[in-house]
MOPAC internal coordinates of N, CA, C and O (Angstrom, degrees):
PM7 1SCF
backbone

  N    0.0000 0     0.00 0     0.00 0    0    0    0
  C    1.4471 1     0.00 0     0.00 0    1    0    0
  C    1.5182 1   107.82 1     0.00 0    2    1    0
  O    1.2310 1   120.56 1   -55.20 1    3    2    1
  N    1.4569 1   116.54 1   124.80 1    3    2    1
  C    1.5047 1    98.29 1   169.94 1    5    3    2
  C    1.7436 1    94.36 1  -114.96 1    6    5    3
  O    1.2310 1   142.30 1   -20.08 1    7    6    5
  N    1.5342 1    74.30 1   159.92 1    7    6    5
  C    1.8732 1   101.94 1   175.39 1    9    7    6
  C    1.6636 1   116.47 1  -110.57 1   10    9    7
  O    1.2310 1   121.90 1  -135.99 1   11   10    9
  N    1.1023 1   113.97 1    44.01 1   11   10    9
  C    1.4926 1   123.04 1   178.01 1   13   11   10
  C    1.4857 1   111.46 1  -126.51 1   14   13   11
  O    1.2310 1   121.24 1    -7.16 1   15   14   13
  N    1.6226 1   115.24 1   172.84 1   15   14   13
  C    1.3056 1   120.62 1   169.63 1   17   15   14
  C    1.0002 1   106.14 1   -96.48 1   18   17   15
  O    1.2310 1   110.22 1  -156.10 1   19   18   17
  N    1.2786 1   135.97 1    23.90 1   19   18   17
  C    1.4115 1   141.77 1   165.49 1   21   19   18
  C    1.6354 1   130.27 1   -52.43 1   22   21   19
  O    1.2310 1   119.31 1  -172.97 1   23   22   21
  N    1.0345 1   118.92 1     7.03 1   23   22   21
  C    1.6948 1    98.21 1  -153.89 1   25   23   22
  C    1.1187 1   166.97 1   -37.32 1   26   25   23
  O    1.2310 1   133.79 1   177.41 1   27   26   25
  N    1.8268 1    90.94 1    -2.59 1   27   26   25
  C    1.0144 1   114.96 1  -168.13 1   29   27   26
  C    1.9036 1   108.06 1  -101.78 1   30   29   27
  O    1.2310 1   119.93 1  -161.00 1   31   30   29
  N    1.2997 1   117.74 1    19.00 1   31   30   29
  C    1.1319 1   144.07 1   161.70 1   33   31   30
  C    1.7050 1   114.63 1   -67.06 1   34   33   31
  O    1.2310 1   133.08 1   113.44 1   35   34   33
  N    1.9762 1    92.32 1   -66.56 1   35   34   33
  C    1.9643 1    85.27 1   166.37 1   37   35   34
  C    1.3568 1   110.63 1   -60.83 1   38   37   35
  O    1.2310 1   110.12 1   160.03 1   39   38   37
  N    1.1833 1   136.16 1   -19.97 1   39   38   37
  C    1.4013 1   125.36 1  -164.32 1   41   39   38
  C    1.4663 1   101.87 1   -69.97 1   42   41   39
  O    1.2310 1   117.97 1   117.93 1   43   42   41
  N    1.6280 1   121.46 1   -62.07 1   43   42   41
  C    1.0413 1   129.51 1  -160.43 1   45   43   42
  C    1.4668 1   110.03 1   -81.74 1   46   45   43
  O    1.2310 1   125.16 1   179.18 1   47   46   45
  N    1.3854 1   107.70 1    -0.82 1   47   46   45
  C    2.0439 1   106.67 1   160.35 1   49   47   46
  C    1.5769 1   110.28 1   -79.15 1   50   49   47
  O    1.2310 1   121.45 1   170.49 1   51   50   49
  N    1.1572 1   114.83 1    -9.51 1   51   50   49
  C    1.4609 1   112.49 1  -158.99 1   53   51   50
  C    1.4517 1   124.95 1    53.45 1   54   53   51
  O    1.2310 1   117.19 1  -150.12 1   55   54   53
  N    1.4945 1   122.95 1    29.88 1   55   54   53
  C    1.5833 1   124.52 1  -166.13 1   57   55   54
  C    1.5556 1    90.42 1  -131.58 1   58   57   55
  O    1.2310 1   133.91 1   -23.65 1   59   58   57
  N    1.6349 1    90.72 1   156.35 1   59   58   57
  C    1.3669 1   103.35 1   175.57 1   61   59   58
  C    1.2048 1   126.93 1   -66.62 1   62   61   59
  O    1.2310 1    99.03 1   -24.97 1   63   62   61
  N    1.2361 1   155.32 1   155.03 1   63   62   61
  C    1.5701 1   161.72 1  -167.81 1   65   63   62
  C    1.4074 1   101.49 1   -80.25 1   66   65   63
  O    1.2310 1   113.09 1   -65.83 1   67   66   65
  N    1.4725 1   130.67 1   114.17 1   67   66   65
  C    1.4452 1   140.80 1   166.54 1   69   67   66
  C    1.9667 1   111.91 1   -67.92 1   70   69   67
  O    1.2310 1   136.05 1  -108.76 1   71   70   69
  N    1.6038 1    86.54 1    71.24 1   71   70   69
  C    1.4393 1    77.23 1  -176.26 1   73   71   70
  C    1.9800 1   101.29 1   126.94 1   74   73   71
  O    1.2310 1   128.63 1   -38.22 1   75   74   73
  N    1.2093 1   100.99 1   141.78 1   75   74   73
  C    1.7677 1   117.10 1  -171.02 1   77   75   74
  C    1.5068 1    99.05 1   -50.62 1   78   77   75
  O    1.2310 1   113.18 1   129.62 1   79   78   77
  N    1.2617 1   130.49 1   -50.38 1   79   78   77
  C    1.3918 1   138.08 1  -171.01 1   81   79   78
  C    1.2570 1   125.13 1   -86.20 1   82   81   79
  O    1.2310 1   122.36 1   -52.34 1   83   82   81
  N    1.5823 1   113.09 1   127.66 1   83   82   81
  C    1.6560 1   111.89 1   175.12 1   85   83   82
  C    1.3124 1   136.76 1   -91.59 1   86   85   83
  O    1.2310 1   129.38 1   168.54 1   87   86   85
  N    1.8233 1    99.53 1   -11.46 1   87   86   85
  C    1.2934 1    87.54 1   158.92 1   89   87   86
  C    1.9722 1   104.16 1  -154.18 1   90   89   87
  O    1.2310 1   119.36 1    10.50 1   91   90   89
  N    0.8167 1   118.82 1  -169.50 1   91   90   89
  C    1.8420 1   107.51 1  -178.90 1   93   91   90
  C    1.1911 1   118.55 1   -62.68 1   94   93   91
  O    1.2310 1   123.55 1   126.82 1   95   94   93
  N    1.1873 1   110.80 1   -53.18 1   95   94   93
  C    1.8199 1   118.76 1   171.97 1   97   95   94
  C    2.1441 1    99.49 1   -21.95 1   98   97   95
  O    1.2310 1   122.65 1   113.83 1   99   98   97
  N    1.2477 1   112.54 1   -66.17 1   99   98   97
  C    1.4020 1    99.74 1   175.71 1  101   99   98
  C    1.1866 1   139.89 1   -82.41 1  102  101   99
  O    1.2310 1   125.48 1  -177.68 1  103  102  101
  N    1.2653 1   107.07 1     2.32 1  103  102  101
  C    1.8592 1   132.44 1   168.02 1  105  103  102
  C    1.9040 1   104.78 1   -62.01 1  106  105  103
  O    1.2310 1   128.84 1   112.12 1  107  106  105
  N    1.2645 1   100.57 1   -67.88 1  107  106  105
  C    1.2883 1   132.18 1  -134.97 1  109  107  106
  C    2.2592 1   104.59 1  -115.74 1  110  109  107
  O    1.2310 1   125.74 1  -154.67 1  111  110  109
  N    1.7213 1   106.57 1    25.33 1  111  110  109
  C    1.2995 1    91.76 1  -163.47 1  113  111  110
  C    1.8103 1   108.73 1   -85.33 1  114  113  111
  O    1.2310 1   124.43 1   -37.79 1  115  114  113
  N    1.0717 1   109.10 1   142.21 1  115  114  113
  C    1.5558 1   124.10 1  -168.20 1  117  115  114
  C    1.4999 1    96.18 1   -47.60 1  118  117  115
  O    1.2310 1   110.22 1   152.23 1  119  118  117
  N    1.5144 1   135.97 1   -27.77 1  119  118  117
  C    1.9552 1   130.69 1  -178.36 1  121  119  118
  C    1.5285 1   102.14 1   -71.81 1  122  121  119
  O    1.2310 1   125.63 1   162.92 1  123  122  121
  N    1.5711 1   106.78 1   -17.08 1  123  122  121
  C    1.4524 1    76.91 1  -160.31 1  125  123  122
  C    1.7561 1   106.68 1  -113.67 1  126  125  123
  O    1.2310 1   111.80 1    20.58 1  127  126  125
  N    1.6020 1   133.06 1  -159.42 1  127  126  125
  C    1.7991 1   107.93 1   179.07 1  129  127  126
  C    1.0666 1    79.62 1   -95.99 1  130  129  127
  O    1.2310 1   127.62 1    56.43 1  131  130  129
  N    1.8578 1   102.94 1  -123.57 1  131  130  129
  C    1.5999 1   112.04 1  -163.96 1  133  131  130
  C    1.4412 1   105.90 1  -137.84 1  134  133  131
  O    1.2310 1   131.44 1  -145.45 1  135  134  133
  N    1.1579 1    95.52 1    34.55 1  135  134  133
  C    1.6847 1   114.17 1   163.53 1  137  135  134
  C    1.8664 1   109.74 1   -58.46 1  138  137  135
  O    1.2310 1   125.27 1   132.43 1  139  138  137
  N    1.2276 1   107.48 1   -47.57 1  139  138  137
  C    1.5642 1   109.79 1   177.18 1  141  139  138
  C    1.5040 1   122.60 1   -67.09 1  142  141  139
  O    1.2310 1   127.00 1   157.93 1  143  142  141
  N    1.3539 1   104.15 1   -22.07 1  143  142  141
  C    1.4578 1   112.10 1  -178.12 1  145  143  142
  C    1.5338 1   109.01 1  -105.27 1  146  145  143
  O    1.2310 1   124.44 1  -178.82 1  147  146  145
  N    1.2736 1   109.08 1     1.18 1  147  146  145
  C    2.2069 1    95.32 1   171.06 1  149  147  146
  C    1.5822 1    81.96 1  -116.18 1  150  149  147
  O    1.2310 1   114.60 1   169.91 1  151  150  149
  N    1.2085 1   127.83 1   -10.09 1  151  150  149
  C    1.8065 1   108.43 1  -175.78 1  153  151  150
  C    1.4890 1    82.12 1   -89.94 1  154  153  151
  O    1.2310 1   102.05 1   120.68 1  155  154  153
  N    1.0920 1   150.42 1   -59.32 1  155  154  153
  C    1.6468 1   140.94 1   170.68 1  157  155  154
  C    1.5487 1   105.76 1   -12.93 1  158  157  155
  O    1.2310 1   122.72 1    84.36 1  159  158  157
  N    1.5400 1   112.40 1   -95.64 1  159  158  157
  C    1.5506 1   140.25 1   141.90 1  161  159  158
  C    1.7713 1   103.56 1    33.03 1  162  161  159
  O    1.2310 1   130.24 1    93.21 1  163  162  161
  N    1.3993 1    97.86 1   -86.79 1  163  162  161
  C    1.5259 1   129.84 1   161.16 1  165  163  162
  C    1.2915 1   110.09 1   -39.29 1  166  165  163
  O    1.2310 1   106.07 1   113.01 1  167  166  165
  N    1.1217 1   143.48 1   -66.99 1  167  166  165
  C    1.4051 1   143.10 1  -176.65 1  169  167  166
  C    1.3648 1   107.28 1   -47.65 1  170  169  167
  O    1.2310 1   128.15 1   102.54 1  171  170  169
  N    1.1165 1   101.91 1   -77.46 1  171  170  169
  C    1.9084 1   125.28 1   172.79 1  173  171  170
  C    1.4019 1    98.57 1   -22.50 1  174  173  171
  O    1.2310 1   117.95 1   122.14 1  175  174  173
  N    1.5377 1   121.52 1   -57.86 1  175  174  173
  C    1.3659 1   126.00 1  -161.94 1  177  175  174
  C    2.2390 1   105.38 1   -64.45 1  178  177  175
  O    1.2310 1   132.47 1   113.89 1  179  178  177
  N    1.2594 1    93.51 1   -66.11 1  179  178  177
  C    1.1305 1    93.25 1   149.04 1  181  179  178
  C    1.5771 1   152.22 1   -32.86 1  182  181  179
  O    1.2310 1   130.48 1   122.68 1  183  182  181
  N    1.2668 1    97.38 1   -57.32 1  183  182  181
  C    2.1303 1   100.61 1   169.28 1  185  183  182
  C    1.4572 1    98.03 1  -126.99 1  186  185  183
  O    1.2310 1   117.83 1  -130.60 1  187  186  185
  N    1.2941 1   121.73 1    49.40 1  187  186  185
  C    1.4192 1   111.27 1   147.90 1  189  187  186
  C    1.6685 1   133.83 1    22.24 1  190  189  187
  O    1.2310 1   111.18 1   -92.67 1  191  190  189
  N    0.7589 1   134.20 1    87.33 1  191  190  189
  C    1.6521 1   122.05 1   173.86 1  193  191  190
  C    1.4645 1   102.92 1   -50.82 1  194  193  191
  O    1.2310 1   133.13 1   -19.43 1  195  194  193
  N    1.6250 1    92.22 1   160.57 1  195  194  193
  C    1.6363 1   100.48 1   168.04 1  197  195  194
  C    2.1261 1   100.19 1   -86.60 1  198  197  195
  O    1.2310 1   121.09 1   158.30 1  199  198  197
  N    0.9721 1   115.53 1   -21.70 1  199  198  197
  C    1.4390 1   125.59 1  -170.75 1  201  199  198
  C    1.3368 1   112.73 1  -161.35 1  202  201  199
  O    1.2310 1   133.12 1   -36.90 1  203  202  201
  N    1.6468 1    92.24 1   143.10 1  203  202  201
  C    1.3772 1   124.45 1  -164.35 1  205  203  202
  C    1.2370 1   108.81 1  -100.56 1  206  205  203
  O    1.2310 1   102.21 1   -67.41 1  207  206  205
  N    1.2198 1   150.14 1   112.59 1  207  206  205
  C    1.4975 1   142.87 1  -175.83 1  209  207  206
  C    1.9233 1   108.32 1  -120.54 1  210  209  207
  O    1.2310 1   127.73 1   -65.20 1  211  210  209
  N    1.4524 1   102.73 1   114.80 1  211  210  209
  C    2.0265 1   103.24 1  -171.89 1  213  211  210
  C    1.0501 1    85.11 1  -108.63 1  214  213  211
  O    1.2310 1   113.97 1   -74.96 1  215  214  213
  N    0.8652 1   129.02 1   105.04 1  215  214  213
  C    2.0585 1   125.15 1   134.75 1  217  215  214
  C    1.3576 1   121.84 1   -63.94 1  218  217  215
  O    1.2310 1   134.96 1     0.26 1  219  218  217
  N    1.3119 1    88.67 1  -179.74 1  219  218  217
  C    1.8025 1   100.96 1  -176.97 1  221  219  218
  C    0.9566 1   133.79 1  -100.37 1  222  221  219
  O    1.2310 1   119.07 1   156.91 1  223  222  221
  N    1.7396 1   119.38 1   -23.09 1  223  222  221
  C    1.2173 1   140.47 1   155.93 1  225  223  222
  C    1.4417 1   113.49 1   -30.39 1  226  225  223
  O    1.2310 1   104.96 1   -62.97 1  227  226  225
  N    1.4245 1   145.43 1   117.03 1  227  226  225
  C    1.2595 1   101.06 1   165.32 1  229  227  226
  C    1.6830 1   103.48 1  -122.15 1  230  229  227
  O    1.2310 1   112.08 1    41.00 1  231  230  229
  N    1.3831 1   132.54 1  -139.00 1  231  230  229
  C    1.3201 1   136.42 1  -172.90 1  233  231  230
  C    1.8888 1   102.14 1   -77.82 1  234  233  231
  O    1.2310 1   129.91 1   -41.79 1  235  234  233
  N    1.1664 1    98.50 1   138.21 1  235  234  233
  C    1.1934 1   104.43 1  -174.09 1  237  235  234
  C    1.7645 1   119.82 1   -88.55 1  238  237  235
  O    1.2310 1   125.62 1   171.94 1  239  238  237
  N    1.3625 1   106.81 1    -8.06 1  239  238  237
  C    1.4771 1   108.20 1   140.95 1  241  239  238
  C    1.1497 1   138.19 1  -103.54 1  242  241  239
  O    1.2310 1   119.34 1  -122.79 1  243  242  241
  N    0.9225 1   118.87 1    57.21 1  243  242  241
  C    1.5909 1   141.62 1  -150.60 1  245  243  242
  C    2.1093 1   108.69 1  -147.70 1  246  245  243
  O    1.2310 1   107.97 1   -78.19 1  247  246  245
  N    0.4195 1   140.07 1   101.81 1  247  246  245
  C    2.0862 1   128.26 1   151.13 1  249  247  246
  C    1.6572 1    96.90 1   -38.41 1  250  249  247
  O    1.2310 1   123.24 1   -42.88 1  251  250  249
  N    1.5685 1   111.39 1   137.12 1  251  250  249
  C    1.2627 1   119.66 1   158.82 1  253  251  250
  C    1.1279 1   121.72 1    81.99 1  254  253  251
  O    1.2310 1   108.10 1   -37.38 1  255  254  253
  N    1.3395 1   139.84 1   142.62 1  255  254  253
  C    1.5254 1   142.01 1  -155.57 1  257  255  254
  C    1.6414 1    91.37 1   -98.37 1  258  257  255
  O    1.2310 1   139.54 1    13.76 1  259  258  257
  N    1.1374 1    79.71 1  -166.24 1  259  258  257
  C    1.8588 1    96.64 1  -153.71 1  261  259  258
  C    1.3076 1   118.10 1   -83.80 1  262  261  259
  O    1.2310 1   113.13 1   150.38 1  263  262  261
  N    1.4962 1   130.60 1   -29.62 1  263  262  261
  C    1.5628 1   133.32 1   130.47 1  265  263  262
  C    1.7080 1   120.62 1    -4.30 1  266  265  263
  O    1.2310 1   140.25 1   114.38 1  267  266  265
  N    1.5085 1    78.32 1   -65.62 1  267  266  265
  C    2.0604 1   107.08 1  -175.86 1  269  267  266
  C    1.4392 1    97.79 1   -54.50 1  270  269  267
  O    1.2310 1   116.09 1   100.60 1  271  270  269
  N    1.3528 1   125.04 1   -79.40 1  271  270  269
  C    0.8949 1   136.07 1   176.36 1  273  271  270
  C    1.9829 1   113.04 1   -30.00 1  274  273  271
  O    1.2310 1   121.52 1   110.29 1  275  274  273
  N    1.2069 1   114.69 1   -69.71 1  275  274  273
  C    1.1798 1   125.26 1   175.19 1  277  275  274
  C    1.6431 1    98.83 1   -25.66 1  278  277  275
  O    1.2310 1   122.28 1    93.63 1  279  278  277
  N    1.4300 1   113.23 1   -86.37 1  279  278  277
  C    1.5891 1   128.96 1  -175.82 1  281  279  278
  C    1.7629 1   102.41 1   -25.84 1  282  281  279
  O    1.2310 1   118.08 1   151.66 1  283  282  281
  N    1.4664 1   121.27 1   -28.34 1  283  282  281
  C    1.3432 1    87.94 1  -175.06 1  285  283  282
  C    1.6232 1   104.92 1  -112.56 1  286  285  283
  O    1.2310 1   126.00 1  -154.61 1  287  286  285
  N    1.3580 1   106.07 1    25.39 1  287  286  285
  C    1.7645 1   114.37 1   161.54 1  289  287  286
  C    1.4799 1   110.02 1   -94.87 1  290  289  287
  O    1.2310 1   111.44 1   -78.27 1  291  290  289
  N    1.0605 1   133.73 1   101.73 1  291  290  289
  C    1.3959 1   135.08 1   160.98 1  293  291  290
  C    1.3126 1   124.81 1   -46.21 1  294  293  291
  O    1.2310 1   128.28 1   109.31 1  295  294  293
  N    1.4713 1   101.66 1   -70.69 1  295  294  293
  C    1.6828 1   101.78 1  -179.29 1  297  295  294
  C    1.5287 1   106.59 1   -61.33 1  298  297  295
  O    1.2310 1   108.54 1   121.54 1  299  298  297
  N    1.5312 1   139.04 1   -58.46 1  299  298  297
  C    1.6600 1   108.26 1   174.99 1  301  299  298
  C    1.1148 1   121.31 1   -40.79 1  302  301  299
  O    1.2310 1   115.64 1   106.55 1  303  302  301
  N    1.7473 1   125.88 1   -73.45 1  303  302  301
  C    1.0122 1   121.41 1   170.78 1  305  303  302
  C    2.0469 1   134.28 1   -31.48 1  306  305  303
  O    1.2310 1   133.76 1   173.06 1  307  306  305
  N    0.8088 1    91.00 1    -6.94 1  307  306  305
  C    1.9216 1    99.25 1   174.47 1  309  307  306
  C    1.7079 1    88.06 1   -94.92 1  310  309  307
  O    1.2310 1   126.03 1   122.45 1  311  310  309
  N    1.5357 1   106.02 1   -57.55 1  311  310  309
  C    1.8712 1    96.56 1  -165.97 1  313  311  310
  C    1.4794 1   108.82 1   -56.37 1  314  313  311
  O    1.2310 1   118.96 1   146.61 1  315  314  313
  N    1.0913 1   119.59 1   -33.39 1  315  314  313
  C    1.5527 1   116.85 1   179.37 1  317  315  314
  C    1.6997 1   124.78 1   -74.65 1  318  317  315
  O    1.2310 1   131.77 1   148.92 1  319  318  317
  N    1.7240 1    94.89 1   -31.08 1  319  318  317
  C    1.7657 1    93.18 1   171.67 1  321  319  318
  C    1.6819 1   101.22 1   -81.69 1  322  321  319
  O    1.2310 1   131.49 1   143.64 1  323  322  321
  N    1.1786 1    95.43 1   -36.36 1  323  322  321
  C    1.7729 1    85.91 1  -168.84 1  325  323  322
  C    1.6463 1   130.16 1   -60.91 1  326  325  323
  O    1.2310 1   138.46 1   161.12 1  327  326  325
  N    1.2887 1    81.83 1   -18.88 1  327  326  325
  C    1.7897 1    99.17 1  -174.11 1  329  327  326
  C    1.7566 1   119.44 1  -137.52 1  330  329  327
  O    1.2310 1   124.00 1  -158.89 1  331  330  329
  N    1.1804 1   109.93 1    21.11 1  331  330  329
  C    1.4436 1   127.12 1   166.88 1  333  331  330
  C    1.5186 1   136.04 1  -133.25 1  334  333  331
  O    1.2310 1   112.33 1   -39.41 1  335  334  333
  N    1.3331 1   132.08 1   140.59 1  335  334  333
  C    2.0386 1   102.30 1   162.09 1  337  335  334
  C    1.0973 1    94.56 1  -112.73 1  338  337  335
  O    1.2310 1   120.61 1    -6.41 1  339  338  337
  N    1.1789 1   116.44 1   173.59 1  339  338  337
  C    1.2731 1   139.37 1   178.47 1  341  339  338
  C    1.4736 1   114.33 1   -81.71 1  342  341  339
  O    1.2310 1   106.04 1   -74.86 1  343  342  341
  N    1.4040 1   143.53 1   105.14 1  343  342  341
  C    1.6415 1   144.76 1  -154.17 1  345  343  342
  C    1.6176 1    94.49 1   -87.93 1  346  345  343
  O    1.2310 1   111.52 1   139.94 1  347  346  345
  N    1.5380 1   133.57 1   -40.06 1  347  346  345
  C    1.4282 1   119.52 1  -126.06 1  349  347  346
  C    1.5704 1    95.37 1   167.23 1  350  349  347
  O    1.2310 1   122.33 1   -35.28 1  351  350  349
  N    1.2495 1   113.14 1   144.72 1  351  350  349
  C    1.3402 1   117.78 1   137.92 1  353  351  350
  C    1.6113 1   111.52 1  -120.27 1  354  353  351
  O    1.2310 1   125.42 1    -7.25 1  355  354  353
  N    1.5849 1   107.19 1   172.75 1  355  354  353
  C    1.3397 1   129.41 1   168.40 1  357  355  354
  C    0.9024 1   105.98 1  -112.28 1  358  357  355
  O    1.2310 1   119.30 1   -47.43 1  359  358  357
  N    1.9808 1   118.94 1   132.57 1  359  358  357
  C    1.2439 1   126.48 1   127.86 1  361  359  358
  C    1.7658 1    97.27 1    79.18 1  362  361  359
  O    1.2310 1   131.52 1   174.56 1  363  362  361
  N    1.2078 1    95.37 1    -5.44 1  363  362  361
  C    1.8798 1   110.95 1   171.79 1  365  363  362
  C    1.7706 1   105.75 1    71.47 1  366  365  363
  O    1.2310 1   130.71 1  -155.39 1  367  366  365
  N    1.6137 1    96.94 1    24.61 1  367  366  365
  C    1.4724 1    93.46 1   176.12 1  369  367  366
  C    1.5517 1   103.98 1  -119.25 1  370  369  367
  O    1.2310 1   122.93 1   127.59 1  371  370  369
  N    1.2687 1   111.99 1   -52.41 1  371  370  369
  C    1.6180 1   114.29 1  -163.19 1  373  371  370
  C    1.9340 1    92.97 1   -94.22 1  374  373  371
  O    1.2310 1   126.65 1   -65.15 1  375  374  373
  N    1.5709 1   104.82 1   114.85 1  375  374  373
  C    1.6454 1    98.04 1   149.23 1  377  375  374
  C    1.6300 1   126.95 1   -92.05 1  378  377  375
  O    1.2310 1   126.41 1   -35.63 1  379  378  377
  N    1.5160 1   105.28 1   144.37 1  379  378  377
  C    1.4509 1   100.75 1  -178.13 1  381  379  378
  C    1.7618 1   120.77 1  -100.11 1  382  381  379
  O    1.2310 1   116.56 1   -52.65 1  383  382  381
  N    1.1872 1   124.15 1   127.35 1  383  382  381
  C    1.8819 1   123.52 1  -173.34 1  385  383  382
  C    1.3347 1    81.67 1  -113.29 1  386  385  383
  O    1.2310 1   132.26 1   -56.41 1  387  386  385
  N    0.9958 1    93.92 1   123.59 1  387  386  385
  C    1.9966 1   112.06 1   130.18 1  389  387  386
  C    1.4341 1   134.10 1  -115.58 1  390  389  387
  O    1.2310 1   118.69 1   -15.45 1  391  390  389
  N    0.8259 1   120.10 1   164.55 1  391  390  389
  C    1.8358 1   125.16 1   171.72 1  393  391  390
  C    1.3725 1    99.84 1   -74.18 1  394  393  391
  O    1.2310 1   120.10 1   180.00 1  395  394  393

């Protein structure tokens, strides 16, 4: 699953997208509530990723990269501490969770 505005990240894994959305911009858009982000939430909870990928990028209508952003989602942020550690970062941008 990644958590960036990246998209071109799933592209270049060659794996399918954990979840309808490729990058936050359509998770998380300011028209809509947060129906998209606990039915996300829900999924996740359900089919689990094997790995968690946060970048830094974050939505570009938004203040603050995608970390930032993260901190003020509760319910992801619980699914990811509760059921991941953190392995590594890259390049001091992308951190990696797994189960």
């Amino acid at each position: 699953f990644l958590w960036t505005n990246d998209p071109l990240a799933a592209f270049l894994c060659d794996r399918p997208i954990a979840g309808p959305y490729s990058h936050i911009g359509m998770i998380l858009p300011y028209w809509e509530g947060p129906e998209r982000l606990e039915a996300l939430v829900a999924r996740l909870r359900r089919e689990p990723p094997r790995l968690i990928v946060v970048g830094e990028q974050g939505p570009l209508f938004q203040a603050g990269g995608a970390r930032e952003v993260l901190d003020g989602l509760p319910s992801l942020k619980a699914f990811i501490h509760e059921q991941y550690t953190m392995k590594g970062i890259l390049k001091g941008e992308y951190q990696f969770w797994t189960r």
